[in-house]
C-alpha positions in Angstrom: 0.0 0.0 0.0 1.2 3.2 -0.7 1.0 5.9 1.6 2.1 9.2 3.0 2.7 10.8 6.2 2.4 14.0 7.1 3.0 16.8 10.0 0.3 19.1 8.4 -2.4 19.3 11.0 -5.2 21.1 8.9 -5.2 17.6 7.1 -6.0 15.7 10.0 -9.6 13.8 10.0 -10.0 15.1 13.4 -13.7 13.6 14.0 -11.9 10.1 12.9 -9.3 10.6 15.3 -11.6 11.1 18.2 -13.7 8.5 17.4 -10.6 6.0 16.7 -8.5 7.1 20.2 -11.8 6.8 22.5 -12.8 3.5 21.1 -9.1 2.1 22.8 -8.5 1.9 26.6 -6.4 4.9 26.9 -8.8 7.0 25.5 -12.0 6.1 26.5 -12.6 8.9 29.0 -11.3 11.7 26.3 -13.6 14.6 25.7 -14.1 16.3 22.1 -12.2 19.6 23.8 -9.3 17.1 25.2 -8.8 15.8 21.7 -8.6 19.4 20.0 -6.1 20.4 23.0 -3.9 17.3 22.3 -3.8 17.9 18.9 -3.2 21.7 19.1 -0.2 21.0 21.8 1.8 17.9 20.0 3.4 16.9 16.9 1.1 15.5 15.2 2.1 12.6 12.5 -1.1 12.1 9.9 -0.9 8.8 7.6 -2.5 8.6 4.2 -3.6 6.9 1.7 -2.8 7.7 -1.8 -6.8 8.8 -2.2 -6.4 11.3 1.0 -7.7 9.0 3.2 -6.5 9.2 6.5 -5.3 5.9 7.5 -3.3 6.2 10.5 -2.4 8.6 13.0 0.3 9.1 16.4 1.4 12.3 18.5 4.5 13.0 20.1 5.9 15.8 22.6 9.2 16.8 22.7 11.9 19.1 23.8 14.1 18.1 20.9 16.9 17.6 23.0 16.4 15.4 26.4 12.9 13.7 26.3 10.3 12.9 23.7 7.0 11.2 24.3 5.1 9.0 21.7 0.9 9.0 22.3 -2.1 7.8 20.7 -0.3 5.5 17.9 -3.4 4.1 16.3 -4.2 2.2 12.8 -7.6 2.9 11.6 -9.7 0.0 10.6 -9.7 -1.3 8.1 -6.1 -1.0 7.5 -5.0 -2.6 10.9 -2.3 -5.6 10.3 -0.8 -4.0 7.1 2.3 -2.6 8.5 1.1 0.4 8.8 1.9 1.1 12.5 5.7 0.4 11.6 6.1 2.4 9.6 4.7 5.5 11.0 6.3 4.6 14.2 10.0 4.3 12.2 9.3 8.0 10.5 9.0 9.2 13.8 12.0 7.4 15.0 13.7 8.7 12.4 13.0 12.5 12.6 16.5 14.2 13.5 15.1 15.3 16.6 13.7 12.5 17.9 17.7 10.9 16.8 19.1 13.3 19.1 17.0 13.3 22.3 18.3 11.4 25.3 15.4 9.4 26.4 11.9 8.2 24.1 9.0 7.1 26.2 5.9 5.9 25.7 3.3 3.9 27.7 1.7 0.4 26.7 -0.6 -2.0 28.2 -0.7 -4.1 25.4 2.0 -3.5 22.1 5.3 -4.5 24.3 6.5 -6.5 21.5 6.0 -4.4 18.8 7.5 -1.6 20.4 10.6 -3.6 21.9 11.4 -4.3 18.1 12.2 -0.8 17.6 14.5 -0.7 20.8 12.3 0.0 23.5 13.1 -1.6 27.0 10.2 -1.7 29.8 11.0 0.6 32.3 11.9 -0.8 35.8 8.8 -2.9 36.8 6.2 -0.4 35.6 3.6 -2.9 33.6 3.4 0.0 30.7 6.4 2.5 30.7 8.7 1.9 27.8 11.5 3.9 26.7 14.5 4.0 24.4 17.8 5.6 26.6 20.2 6.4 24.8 22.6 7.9 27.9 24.1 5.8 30.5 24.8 7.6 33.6 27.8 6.8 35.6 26.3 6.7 39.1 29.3 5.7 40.6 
């Protein structure tokens, strides 16, 4: 499938991402207001399909320098099992400041796997922090 993604928020399908994020566990309790405020405050990464379609959609906050954090990472139906939530998830990875940032976190209850093959270790014994470090401190 061909596809492209996007940091242009006036082509996000707003309504669908409402409806999509409070149909999950981590979103079920999101107003209409929270979702315009979490849109207007992150990065927002928009997939697509070759028609416009929005397919696909994830935020992420960051300081560009010591901490970024990765939110709502969703697939839309019916193009769920596709791929598609790689590959949105390694353009983010791959955005020169999210390369540079010390630490990327994100919280799972359920996608462990799929984010551990992109480098993310759980955090301690927290049940859903992940994170990619990538600066060991010397706490000797």
């Amino acid at each position: 499938m061909d596809f492209i993604i996007s940091e242009d928020k006036s082509r996000l399908n707003v309504r669908k991402i409402h409806q999509e994020v409070t149909s999950v566990y981590w979103g079920t309790n999101r107003t209409w207001e929270q979702t315009l405020t979490t849109i207007e405050k992150s990065i927002c990464f928009g997939m697509y399909a070759e028609n416009g379609e929005q397919i696909a959609y994830a935020r992420m906050i960051t300081d560009g320098l010591t901490f970024a954090y990765l939110m709502d990472v969703i697939v839309f139906d019916p193009h769920k099992g596709k791929g598609l939530g790689k590959q949105i998830i390694q353009y983010i990875l791959d955005r020169p400041d999210v390369k540079q940032v010390n630490t990327v976190a994100l919280k799972t209850m359920d996608a462990h796997s799929f984010y551990e093959s992109f480098g993310f270790k759980r955090v301690g014994d927290s049940q859903m922090w992940m994170s990619i470090d990538r600066v060991k401190y010397d706490l000797t």
